[in-house]
C-alpha positions as CSV (number, residue, x, y, z in Angstrom):
1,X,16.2,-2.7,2.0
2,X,15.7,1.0,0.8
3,X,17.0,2.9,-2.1
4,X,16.6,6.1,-3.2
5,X,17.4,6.4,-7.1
6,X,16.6,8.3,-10.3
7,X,15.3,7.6,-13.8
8,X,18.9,7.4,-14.7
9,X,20.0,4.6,-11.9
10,X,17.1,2.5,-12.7
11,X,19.7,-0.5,-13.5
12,X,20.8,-0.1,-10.0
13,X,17.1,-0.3,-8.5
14,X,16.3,-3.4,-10.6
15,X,19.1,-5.0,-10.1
16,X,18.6,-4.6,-6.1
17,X,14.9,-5.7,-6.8
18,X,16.5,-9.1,-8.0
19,X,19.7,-9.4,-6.0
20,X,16.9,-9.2,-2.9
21,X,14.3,-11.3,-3.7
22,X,13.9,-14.2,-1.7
23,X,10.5,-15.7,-3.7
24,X,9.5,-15.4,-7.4
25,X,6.8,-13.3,-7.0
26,X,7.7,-10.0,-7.2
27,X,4.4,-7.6,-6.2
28,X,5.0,-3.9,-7.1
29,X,2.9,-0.8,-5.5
30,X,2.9,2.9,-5.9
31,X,0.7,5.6,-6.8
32,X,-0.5,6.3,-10.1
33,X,3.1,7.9,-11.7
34,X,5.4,6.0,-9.8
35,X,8.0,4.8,-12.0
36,X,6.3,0.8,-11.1
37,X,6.1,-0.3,-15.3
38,X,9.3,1.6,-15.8
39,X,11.1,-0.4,-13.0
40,X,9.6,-4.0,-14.0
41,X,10.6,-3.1,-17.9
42,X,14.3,-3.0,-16.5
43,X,13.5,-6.0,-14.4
44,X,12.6,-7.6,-17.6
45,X,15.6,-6.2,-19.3
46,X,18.5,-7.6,-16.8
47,X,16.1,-11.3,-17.0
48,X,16.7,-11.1,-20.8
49,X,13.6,-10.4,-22.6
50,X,14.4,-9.0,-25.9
51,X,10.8,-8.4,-26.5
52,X,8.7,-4.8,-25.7
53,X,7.2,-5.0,-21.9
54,X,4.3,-2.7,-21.6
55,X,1.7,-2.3,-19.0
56,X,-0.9,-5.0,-19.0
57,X,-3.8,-2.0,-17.9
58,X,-6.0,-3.4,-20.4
59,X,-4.8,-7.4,-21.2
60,X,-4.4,-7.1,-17.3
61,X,-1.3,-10.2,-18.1
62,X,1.7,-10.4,-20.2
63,X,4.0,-13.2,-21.1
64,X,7.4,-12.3,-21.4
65,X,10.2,-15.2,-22.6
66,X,13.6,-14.0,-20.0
67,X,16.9,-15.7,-20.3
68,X,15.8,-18.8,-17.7
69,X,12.5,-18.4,-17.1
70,X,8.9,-17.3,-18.6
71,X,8.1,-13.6,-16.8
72,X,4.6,-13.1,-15.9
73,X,3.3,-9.2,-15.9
74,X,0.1,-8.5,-14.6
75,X,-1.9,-5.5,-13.6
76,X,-4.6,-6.1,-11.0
77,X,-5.7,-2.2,-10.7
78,X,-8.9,-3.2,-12.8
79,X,-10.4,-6.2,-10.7
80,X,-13.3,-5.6,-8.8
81,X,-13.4,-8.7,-6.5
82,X,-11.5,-11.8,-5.6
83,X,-13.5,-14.0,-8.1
84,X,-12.1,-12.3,-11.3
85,X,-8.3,-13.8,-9.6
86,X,-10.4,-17.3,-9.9
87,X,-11.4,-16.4,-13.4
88,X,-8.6,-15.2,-14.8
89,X,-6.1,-18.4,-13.2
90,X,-4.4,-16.2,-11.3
91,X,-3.8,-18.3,-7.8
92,X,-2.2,-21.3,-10.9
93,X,0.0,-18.4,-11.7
94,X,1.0,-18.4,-8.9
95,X,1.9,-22.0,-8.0
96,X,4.7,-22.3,-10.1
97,X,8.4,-22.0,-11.0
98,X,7.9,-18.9,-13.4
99,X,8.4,-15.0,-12.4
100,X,5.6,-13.5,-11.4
101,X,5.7,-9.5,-11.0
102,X,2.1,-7.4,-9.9
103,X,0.9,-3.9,-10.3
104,X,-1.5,-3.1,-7.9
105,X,-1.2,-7.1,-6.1
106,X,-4.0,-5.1,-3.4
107,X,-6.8,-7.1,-4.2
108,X,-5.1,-10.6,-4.4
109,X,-2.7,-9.3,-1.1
110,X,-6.3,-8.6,0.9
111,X,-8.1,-11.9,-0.4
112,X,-5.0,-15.0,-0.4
113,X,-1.8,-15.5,1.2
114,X,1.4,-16.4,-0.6
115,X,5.0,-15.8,-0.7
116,X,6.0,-12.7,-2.2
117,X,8.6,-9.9,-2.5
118,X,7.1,-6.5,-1.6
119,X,8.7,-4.0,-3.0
120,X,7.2,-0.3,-2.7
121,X,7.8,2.9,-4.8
122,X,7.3,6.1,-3.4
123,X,7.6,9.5,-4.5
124,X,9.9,11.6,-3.6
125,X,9.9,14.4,-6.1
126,X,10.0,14.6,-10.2
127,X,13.6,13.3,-9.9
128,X,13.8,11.0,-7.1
129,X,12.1,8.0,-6.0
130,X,12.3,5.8,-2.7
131,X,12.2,1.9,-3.1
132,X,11.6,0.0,-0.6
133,X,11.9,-4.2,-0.3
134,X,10.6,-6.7,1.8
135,X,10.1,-10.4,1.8
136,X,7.1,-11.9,2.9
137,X,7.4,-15.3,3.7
138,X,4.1,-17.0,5.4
């Protein structure tokens, strides 16, 4: 599923991000400027999170509380190898019920296989940007 949007249809992408998911583990790439953080704060927005979502660049997770379920936001850009995903709990993360969502998933994508939702930003120009979504069900 594609869509092209702007900053101001950004409701419309993340609701199309959640309308197509198929797993609860929603993995987000894009260059550096893509519009990924301010897509998953929307995502977080429509899931009811009240609080502020930032970037997790530096924490590398955040804990969001949404309407249903707890929201997981992590930033993998900083990992070297696949033993920091050991360290840091990621793979338990991952086996269970809560929402998941991953900036740069690369490392953990080229390392372990799981269910996830792809769902790829590209650039288009200042204005515009192409999303694209795909299920990946092993």
């Amino acid at each position: 599923m594609d869509l092209v949007y702007s900053k101001k249809d950004i409701i419309e992408a993340s609701k199309l991000v959640i309308k197509e998911s198929k797993t609860n583990h929603y993995f987000i790439k894009g260059i550096v400027g893509a519009g990924k953080t301010t897509l998953i704060k929307q995502i977080c927005n429509e899931l009811g999170v009240k609080e502020t979502v930032s970037s997790p660049t530096f924490s590398i997770i955040n804990e969001y509380k949404g309407k249903n379920k707890t929201i997981y936001h992590m930033d993998l850009f900083r990992l070297d190898d696949k033993k920091e995903i050991y360290n840091l709990g990621i793979l338990d993360y991952l086996d269970n019920d809560d929402l998941i969502i991953i900036e740069w998933p690369e490392i953990l994508l080229n390392n372990f296989e799981c269910n996830y939702t792809s769902v790829e930003i590209s650039y288009i120009n200042n204005q515009k940007r192409r999303i694209n979504i795909n299920n990946i069900i092993k």
